[in-house]
C-alpha positions in Angstrom: -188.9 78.6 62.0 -188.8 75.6 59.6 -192.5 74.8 58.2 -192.9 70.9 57.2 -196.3 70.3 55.4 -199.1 67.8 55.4 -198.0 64.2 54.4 -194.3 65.9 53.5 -192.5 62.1 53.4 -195.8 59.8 53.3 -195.5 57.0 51.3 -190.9 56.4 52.1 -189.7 53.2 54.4 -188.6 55.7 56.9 -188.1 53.9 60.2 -186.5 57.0 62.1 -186.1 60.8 61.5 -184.8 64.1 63.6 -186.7 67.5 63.5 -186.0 70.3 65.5 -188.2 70.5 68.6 -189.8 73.7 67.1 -190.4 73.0 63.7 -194.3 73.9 62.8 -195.8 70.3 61.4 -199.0 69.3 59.4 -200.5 66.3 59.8 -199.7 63.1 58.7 -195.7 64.3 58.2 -194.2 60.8 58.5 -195.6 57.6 57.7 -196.7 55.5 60.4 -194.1 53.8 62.3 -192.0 55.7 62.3 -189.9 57.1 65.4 -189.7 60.8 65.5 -186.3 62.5 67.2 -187.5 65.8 68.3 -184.3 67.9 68.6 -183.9 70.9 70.6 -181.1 73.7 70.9 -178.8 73.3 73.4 -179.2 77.3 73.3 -182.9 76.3 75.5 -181.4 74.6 77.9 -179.9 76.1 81.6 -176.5 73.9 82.2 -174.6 73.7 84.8 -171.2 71.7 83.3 -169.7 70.9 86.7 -172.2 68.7 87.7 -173.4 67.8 84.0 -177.5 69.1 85.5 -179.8 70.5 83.3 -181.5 73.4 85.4 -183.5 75.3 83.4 -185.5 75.8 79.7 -186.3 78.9 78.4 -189.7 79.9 75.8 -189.1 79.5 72.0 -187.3 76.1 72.6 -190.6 74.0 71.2 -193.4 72.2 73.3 -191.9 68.8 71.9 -188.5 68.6 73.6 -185.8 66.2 72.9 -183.2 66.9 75.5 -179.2 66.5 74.1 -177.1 63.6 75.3 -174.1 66.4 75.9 -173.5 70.2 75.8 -170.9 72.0 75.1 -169.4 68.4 74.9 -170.3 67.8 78.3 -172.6 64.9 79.1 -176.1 65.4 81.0 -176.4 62.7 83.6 -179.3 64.6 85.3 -181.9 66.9 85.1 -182.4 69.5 88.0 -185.5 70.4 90.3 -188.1 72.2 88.6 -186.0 72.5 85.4 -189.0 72.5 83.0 -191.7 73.5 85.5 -194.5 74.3 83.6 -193.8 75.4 80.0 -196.7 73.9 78.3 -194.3 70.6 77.0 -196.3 68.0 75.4 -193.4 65.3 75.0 -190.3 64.9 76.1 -187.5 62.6 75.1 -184.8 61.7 77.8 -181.5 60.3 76.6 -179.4 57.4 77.9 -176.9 59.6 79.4 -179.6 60.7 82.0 -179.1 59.0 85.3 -181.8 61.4 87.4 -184.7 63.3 87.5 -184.8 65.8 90.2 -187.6 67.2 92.0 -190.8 68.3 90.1 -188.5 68.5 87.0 -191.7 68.2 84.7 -194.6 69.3 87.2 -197.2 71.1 85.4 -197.2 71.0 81.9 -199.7 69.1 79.1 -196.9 65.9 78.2 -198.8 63.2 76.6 -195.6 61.0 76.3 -192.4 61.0 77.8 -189.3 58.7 76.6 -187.0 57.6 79.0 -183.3 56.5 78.4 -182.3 53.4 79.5 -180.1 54.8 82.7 -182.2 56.8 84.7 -182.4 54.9 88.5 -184.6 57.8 90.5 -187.1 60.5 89.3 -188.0 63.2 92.2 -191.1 63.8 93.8 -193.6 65.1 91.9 -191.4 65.0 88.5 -194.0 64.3 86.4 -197.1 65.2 88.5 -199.9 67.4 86.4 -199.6 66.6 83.2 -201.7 65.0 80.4 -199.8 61.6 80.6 -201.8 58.5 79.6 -199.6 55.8 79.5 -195.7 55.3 80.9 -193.0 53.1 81.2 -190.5 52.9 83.5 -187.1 51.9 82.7 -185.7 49.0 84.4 -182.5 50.8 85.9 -185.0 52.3 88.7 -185.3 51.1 91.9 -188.0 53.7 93.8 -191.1 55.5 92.2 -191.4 58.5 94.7 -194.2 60.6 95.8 -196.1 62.1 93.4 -193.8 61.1 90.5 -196.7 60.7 88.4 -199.6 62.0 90.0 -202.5 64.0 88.2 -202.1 62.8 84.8 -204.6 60.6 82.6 -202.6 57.5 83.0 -204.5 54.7 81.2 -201.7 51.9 82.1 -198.2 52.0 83.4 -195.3 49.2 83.6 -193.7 49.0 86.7 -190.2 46.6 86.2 -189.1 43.9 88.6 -186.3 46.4 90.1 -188.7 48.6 91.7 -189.2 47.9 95.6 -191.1 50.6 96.7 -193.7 52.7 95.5 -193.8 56.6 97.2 -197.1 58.6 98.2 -199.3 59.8 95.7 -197.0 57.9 93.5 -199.8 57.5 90.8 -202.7 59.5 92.6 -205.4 60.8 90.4 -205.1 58.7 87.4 -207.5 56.3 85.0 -205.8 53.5 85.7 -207.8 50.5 85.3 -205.5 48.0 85.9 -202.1 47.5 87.5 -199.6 44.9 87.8 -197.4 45.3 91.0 -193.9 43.0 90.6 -192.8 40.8 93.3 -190.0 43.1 94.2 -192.0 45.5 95.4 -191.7 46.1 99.7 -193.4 49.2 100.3 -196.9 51.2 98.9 -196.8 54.5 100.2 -199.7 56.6 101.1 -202.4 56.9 98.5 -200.2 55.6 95.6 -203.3 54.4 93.8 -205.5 56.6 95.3 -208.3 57.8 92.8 -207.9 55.8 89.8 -210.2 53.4 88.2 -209.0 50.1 89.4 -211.2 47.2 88.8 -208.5 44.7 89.9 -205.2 44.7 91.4 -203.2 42.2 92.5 -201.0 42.8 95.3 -197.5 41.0 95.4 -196.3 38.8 98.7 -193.4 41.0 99.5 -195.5 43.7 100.8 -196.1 43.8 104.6 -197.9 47.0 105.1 -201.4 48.5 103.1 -200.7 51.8 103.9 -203.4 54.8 104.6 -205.6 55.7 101.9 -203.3 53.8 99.0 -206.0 52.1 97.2 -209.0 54.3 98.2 -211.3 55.7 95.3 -210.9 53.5 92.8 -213.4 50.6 91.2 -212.2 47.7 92.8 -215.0 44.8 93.4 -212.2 42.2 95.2 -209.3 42.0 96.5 -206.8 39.5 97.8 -204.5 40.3 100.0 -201.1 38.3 100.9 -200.1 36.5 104.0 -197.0 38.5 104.4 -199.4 41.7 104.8 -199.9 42.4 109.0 -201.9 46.2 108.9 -204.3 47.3 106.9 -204.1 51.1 107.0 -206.9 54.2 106.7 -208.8 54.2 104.2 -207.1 51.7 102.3 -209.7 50.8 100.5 -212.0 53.0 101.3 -215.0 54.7 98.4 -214.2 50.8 96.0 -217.1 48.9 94.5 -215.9 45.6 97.0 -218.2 42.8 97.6 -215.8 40.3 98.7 -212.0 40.7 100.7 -209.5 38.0 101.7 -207.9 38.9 104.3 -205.4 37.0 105.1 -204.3 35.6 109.5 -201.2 37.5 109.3 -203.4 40.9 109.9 -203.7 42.2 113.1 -204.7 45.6 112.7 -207.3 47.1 110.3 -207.4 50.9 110.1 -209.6 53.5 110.1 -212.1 53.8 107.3 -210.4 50.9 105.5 -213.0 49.6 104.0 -215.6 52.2 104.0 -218.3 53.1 101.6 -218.0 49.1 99.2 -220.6 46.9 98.9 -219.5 43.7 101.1 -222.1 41.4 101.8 -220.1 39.4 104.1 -216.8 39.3 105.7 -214.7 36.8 107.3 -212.0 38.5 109.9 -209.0 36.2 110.8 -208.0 35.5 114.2 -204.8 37.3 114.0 -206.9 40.6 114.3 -206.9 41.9 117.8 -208.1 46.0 116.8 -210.7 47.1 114.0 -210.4 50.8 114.2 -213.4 53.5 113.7 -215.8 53.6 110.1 -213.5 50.4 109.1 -216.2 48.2 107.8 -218.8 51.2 107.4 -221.4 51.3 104.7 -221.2 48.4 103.0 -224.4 45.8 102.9 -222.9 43.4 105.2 -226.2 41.4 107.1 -223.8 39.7 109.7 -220.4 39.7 111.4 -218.5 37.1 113.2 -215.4 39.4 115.2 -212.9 36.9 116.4 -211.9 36.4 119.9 -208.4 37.5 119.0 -209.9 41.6 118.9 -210.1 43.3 122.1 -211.1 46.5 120.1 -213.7 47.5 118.0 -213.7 51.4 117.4 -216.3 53.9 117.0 -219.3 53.3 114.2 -216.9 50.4 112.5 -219.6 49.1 111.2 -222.4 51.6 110.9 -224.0 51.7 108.0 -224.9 48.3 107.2 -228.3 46.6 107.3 -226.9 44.5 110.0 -229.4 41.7 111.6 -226.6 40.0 113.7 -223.1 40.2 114.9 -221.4 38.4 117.3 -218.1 39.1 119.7 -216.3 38.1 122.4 -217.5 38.9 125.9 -215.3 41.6 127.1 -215.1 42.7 123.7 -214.3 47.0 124.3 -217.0 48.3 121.6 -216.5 52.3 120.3 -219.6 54.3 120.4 -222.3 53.2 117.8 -219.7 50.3 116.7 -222.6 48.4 115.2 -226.2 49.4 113.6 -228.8 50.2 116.1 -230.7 47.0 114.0 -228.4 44.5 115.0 -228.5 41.9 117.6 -225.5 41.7 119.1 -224.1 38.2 120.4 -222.0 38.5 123.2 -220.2 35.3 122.7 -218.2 33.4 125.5 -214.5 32.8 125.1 -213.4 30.2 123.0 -211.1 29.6 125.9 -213.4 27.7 128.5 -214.3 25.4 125.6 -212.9 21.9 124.8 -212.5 21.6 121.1 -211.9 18.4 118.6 -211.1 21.0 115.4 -211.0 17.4 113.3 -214.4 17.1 113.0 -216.0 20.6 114.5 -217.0 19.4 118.0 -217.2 21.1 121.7 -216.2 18.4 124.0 -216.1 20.1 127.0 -216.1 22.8 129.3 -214.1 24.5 132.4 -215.4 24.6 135.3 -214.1 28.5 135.6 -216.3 29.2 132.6 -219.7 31.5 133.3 -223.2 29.9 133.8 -224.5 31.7 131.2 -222.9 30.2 128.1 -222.8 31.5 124.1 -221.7 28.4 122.3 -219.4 30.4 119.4 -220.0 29.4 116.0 -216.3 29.1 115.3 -212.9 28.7 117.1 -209.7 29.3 116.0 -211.4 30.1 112.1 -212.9 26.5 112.2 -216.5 25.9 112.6 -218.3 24.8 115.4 -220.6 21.8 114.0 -222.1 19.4 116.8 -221.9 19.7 120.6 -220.3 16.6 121.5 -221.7 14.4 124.2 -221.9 15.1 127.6 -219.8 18.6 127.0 -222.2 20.6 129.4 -223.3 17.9 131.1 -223.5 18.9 135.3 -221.9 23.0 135.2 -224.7 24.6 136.6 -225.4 26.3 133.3 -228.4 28.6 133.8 -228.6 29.7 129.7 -227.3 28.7 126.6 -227.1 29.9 123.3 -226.5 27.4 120.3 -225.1 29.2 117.0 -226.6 28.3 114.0 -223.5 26.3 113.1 -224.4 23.6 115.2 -226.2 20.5 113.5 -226.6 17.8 116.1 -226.6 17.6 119.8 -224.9 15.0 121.7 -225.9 12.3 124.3 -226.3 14.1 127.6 -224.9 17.4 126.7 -226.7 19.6 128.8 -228.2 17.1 131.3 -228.3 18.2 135.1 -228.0 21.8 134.6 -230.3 24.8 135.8 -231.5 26.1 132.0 -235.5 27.2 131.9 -235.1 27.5 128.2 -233.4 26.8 124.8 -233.6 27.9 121.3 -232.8 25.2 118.7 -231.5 26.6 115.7 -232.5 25.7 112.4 -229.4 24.1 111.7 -229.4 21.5 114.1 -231.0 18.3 112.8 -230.7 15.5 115.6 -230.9 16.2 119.3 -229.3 13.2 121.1 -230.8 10.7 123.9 -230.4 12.7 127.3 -229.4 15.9 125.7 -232.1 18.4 127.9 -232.9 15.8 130.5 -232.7 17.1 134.2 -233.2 20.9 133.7 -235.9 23.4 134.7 -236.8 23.5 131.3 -240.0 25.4 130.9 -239.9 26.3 127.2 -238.6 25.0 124.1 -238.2 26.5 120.7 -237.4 24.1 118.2 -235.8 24.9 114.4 -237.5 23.8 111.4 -234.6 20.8 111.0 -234.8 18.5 113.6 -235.8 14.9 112.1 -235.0 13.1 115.3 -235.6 13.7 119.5 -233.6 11.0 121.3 -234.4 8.7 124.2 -234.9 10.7 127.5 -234.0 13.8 125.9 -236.4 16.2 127.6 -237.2 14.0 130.4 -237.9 15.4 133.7 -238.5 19.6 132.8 -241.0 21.9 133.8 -242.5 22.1 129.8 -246.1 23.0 129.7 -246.4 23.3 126.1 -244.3 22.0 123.5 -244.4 23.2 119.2 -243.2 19.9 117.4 -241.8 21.3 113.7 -242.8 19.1 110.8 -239.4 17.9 109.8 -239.4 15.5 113.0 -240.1 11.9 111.8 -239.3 9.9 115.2 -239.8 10.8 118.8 -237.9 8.0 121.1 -238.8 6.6 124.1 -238.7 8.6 127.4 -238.3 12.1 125.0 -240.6 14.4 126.6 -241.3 12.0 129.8 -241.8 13.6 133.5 -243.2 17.0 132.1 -246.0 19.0 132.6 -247.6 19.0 129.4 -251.1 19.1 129.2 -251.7 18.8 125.6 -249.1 17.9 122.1 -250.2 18.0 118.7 -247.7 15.4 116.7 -247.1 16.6 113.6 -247.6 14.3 110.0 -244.2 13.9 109.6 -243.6 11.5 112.6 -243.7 8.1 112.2 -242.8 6.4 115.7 -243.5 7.7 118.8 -241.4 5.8 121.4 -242.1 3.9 124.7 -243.4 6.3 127.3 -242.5 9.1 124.9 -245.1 11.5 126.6 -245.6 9.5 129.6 -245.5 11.2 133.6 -247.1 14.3 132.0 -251.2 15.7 132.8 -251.9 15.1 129.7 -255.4 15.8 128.6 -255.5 15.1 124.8 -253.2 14.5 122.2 -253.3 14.7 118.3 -251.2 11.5 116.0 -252.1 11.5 112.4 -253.9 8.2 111.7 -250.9 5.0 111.3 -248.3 6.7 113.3 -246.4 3.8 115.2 -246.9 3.8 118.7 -244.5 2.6 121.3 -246.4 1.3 124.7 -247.1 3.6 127.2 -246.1 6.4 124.4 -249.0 9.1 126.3 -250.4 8.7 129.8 -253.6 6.7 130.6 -255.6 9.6 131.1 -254.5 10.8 127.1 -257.9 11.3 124.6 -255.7 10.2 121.9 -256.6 12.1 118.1 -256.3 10.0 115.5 -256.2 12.8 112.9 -256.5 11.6 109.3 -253.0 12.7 107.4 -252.8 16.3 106.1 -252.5 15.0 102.5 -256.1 14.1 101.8 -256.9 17.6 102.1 -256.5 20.9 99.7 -255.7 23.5 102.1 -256.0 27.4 101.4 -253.0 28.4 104.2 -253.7 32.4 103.7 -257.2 31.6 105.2 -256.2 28.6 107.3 -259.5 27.3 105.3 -260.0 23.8 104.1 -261.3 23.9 100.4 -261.4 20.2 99.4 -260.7 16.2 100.4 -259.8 14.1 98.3 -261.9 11.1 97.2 -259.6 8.4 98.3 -259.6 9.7 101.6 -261.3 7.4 104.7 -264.7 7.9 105.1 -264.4 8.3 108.9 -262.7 11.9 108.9 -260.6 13.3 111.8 -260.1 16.7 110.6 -257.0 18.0 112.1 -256.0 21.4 114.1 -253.3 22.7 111.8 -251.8 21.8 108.4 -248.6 22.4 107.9 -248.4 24.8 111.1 -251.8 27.0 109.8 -254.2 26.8 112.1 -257.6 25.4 110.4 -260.2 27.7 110.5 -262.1 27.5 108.6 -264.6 24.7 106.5 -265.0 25.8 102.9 -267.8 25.7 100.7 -268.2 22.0 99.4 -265.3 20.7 101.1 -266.6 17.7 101.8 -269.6 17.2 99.6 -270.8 14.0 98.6 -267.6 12.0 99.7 -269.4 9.1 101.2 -268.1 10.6 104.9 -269.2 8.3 108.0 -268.0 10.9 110.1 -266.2 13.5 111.1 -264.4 14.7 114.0 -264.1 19.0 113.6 -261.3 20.5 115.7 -262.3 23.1 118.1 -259.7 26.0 115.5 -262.7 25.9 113.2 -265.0 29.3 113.5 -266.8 29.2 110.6 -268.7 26.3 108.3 -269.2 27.3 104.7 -272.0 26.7 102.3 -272.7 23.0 101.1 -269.4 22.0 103.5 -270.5 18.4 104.2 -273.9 18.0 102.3 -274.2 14.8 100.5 -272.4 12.5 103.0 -273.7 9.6 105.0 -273.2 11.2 108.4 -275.1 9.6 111.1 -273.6 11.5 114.2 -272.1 14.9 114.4 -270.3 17.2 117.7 -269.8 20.6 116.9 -267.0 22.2 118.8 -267.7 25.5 120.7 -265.4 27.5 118.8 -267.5 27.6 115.7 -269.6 30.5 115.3 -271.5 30.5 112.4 -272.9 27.3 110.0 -273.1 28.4 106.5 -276.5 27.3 104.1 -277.0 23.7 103.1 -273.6 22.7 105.5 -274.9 19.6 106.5 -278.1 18.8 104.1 -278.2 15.4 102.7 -276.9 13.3 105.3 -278.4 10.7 107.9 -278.3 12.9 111.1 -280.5 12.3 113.7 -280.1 14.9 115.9 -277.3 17.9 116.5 -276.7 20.1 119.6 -275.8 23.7 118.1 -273.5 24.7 121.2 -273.8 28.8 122.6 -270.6 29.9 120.2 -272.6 29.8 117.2 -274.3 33.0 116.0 -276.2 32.1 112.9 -277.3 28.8 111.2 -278.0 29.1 107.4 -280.6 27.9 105.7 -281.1 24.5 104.8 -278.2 23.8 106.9 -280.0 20.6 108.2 -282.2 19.9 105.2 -283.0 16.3 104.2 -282.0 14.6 106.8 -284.0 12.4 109.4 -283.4 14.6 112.2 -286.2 14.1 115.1 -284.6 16.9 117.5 -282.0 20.0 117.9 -281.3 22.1 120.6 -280.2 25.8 119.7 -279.6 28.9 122.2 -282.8 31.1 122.2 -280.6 34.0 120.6 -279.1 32.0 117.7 -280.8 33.5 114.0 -281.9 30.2 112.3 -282.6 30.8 108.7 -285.4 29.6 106.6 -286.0 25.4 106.7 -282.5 25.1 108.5 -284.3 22.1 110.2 -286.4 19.6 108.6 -290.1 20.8 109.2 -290.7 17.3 111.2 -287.6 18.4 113.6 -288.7 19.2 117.4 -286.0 22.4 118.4 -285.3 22.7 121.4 -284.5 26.7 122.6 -282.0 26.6 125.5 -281.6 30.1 127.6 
């Protein structure tokens, strides 16, 4: 055994030098830079000279091997199955002269780097597979990377050339790959190729039209592309990444099993190629919603378990595995895009067959485009008996559902103008609007059965006719309409009504028999909306006060402590939501009349003191009347139920009180 010390030829220009494979070394032997030929015996080697195949090394030839160009003056074109299975190699130089690599030729030992010649065209399966490897490149003379050619090594990065088209099983399983670049001449991924590495990105070329089972599973991928010329997506594909967005592409039909289990995808968006999603595909990931394409007939079982799911929606008919969605979700059971008329130009229904079912789920998309208004007069005369809107939808056509049997319809929040006529003629007895809509069109409720109707705050105009022929006995407009149409509210038993003070009104807008609410506008007041209490007005509010029933959809309450104190108040109209009058609420004020409704309970101290009230009827309701409440004012009578507490000089002492039973 030669001996070559530490730093033997440090300091010389060498640019290449030959040692025998066994030769003990030091460190530092060779300057950096410098390429080391590791020779080896030709004694070490098995050979078998007919075919020019290495078969076999023996102990004693040297962990660093550097395998001969010719033996015996016979070339080595390849190098046998198993011929150095594990013998503890830790490099290995491969000449030109080699043309292939057999089967599990270098399986199991510790290489950290392997040369290859410039003529090899295959290496076997599992030729490299279990060794310490952590980076490689592949000659450009081969054409296949087999299975398990270089699996279980710690391959950091690897160069795959242009004249590789297919890529075997477990080609590169069990690596630290954190990157990849697959060429364009690559056809075919086997079988977890990539299966366990570290992948944060990958980008998968065009000519592939398979992702097979399991071949990028385990690895850190957070998105992926993939190509149009991809039509399945196999098993656990992608299955145990870091994904929180996919592409997929409308060449897929098929996703498998598990393929995207266990990634963090918030949303989805499933092409109408896809007719089957297999079991677990889409399971535990965070996805809040699904849209499934008409195209699938099949969802498996629990494909997408596992997420905190509010909604999904599919196709009526739709075959759906066992526990195919979260218990949590509301599933939309959408019909066919089929019976629908569809302008994909500009996102409008415009019609309907006659074949279709009474009982109709608007989809929020057809064909991958989005379903954006309902055209006018689509619906209009089917006999429709329910309807669905999607939350796609932002306006609603002329007449579109006139003349059909519905008793009720959700507006979503995304709709923002419902069109003259939309509603009219139905048996409409409930309405829930979103928190959009700016504008009701002419006639568009007219002639229901509504008995009650919530108005959201982002209306601004109500046209004529718009809830005419109804039976609604009461509306409270919100502050955010400005015009109320002709005969808006008219043919309706309408009791009372609540406008804020200045809204336009068209003739006729409420029947005769209305007690119209002129409501002074919700921004002259400081509103607490945890308490629904009143806590201040301001000072260039009107002095002739029409408190109003709600503020921004809170119910008022509550009157708080000096709301209204010494603001020079006339009077003031108190809405029958109000339980409770606070301390000093309305002292100081020059209130001359006052009707307190019988849902307030209890009048705080000093409430009203200060004012220029003659008399006040305390109704049954009220359970306590503070003191002072009346103080100071030039009050000649009260009446107050026999059982009511009246605290200390809550009356003037000149005041005659009446006790009712």
């Amino acid at each position: 055994m030669i001996t070559i010390g530490d730093s033997a030829f440090w300091g010389n220009p060498l640019e290449f030098a030959s040692v025998h494979g066994d030769t003990q070394r030091g460190d530092d032997v060779f300057p950096a830079g410098t390429y080391v030929e590791y020779r080896t015996p030709v004694e070490y080697f098995s050979f078998d000279a007919s075919t020019g195949t290495i078969t076999g090394y023996r102990q004693g030839g040297g962990t660093d091997v550097g395998i001969p160009a010719q033996i015996g003056g016979v070339e080595v074109t390849s190098i046998g199955d198993d011929a150095f299975i594990s013998n503890s190699l830790t490099s290995v130089t491969i000449p030109d002269s080699v043309t292939s690599i057999g089967r599990s030729a270098f399986y199991g030992n510790s290489l950290i780097s392997v040369t290859f010649g410039d003529s090899v065209t295959s290496i076997g399966e599992d030729a490299f597979r279990n060794n310490s490897l952590t980076r490689v490149t592949i000659p450009g003379s081969v054409t296949s990377i087999v299975n398990g050619s270089f699996a279980g090594n710690n391959l950091t990065s690897v160069t795959i050339p242009d004249s590789v088209t297919s890529i075997g099983e477990g080609a590169f399983a069990d690596n630290d790959l954190d990157s990849v670049t697959i060429p364009d001449s690559v056809t075919s991924i086997g079988e977890d190729a990539f299966r366990n590495n570290s992948l944060a990105n990958v980008t998968i070329p065009g000519s592939v039209t398979s992702i097979v089972n399991g071949s990028f599973a385990g690895n850190n991928l957070t998105s992926v592309t993939i190509p149009d010329s991809v039509t399945s997506i196999g098993a656990s594909a992608f299955a145990d990444n870091d994904l929180d967005s996919v592409t997929i592409p409308d060449s897929v039909t098929s996703i498998g099993e598990d393929a995207f289990r266990n990634n963090s995808l918030t949303g989805v968006t499933l092409p109408g190629s896809v007719t089957s999603i297999s079991a677990g595909a889409f399971r535990d990931n965070e996805l809040d919603s699904v849209f499934v394409p008409d195209s699938v007939t099949s969802i498996g079982n629990s494909a997408f378990a596992g997420n905190p799911m509010g909604s999904a929606s599919v196709r009526e008919g739709t075959e759906l595995g066992a526990d195919a969605f979260p218990g949590s979700a509301d599933i939309e059971y959408r019909t066919p895009a089929g019976y629908f008329t569809f302008d994909a130009s500009v996102g409008t229904i415009t019609g309907y067959s006659v074949d279709g079912p009474n009982d109709v789920v608007v989809p929020a998309q057809i064909d991958g485009v989005e379903v954006t208004s309902i055209g006018g007069s689509a619906f209009q005369g089917y006999g429709l008996t329910s309807v669905t809107i999607p939350g796609s939808v932002t306006s609603i056509g002329e007449s579109a559902f006139a003349g059909n049997d519905l008793d009720s319809v959700t507006i979503p929040d995304s709709v923002t103008s419902i069109g003259a006529r939309a509603f009219e003629h139905n048996g409409l007895t409930s309405v829930t609007f979103g928190n959009s809509v700016t504008s009701i069109g002419e006639d568009a409720f007219r002639n229901n059965s509504l008995t009650g109707v919530t108005l959201p705050r982002s209306v601004t105009s109500i046209d004529a006719g718009a809830f005419r022929d109804n039976d609604l006995v009461t509306v409270f407009v919100p502050d955010s309409v400005t015009s109320i149409g002709n005969s808006a509210f008219a043919g309706n038993p309408m009791g009372s009504a609540s406008v804020r003070e200045g809204t336009q009104l068209g003739a006729g807008a409420f029947p005769g028999s209305t007690q119209i609410e002129y409501r002074t506008p919700a921004g002259y007041f400081t509103f607490n909306a945890t308490f629904g209490m009143i806590t201040g007005y301001s000072q260039n509010g009107p002095k002739d006060v029409v408190i109003p029933s709600e503020i921004n959809g809170v119910r008022v309450r509550t009157i708080g402590a000096a709301a209204f104190q010494n603001r020079s108040l006339t009077s003031v109209t108190i809405p029958n939501s109000v339980t409770i009058i606070q301390s000093y609420a309305f002292q100081g004020n020059n209130l001359t009349s006052l009707t307190i409704p019988d849902s307030v309970t209890g009048i705080e101290s000093a409430a009203f003191s200060f004012n220029e009230l003659t008399d006040v009827f305390i109704p049954d309701s009220v359970r306590s009347v503070g003191q002072q409440a009346f103080s100071t004012n030039p009050m000649a009578s009260a009446s107050v139920h026999r059982d009511t507490y009246i605290g200390p000089s809550a009356f003037p002492a000149s005041t005659v009180i009446q006790y009712r039973r």
